[in-house]
Phi, psi and omega in degrees: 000166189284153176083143191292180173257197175256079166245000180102295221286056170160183199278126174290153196265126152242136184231114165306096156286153190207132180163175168317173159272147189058024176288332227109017191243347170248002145278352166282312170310296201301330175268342168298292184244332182307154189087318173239329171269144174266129180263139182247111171204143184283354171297329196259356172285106169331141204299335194266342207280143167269159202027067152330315162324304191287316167298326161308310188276333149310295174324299202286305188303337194302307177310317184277345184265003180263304199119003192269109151358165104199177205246118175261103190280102169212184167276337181055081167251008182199189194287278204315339198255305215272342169355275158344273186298327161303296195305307181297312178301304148340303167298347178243019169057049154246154151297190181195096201258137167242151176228098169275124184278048077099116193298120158229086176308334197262357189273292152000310165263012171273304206278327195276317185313317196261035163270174175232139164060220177305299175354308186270144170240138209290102130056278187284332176299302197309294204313320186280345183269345159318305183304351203226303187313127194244142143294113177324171155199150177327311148356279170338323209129323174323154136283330169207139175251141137255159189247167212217154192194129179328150138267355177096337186244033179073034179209202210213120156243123158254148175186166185288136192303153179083145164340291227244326207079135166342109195272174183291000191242026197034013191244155213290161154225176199285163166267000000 
């Protein structure tokens, strides 16, 4: 996976997840990343906490000034959300990885119907972070994107994002 661990040798990672809700990203995180990255999600902020934004980002500078991965579990679903979390990862001489979950909206309200509680999110949230979801791209800012996908066998398959992939100058090319 993209980014050093924290043992020092090299520049520590923040890695965006970005997909739908019930995409899959926090299971990923947990089979994925967990152990070495410290995870940041507004999920995990009581339902009352204010400026979430702002608390998000702190979390992730906290992390980076310890010298720590981390992972920011939210959908990220467009340039506004992920901006943010480039620019900090930037200001702190990390990298800046995104894994992208590729939209399949009917498994995504299959998989969300069968939460319990805070865990579901009402219908019209999948739909509407459907509506706003963008692909990352190196462009964006990334160093590097993967796009991450179900393998069928309770895990990921990752690999770099786009037909084609990314060219060294980050701009996508066509198939």
């Amino acid at each position: 996976m993209a980014g050093d661990d924290a043992a020092g040798d090299g520049p520590v990672d923040v890695s965006v997840l970005v997909g739908l809700q019930a995409a899959g990203k926090s299971t990923f995180y947990a089979q994925c990343l967990a152990g070495r990255y410290a995870l940041v999600s507004k999920d995990l902020f009581p339902r009352s906490a204010r400026n979430k934004q702002r608390r998000q980002l702190r979390q992730v500078a906290e992390a980076l000034e310890e010298g720590r991965p981390v992972a920011v579990d939210n959908t990220n679903p467009a340039p506004e959300e992920w901006e943010p979390l480039v620019a900090v990862g930037r200001a702190h001489g990390a990298t800046v990885t995104a894994y992208w979950f590729p939209p399949d909206l009917a498994g995504s309200l299959r998989r969300n119907a069968a939460r319990q509680g805070r865990d579901r999110v009402p219908e019209v949230g999948v739909r509407a972070t459907a509506e706003r979801l963008r692909e990352p791209t190196r462009a964006d800012g990334f160093d590097a994107v993967y796009e991450v996908r179900f393998d069928g066998h309770g895990g990921f398959t990752v690999r770099p994002a786009g037909p084609e992939g990314d060219d060294a100058s980050g701009v996508r090319r066509k198939p």
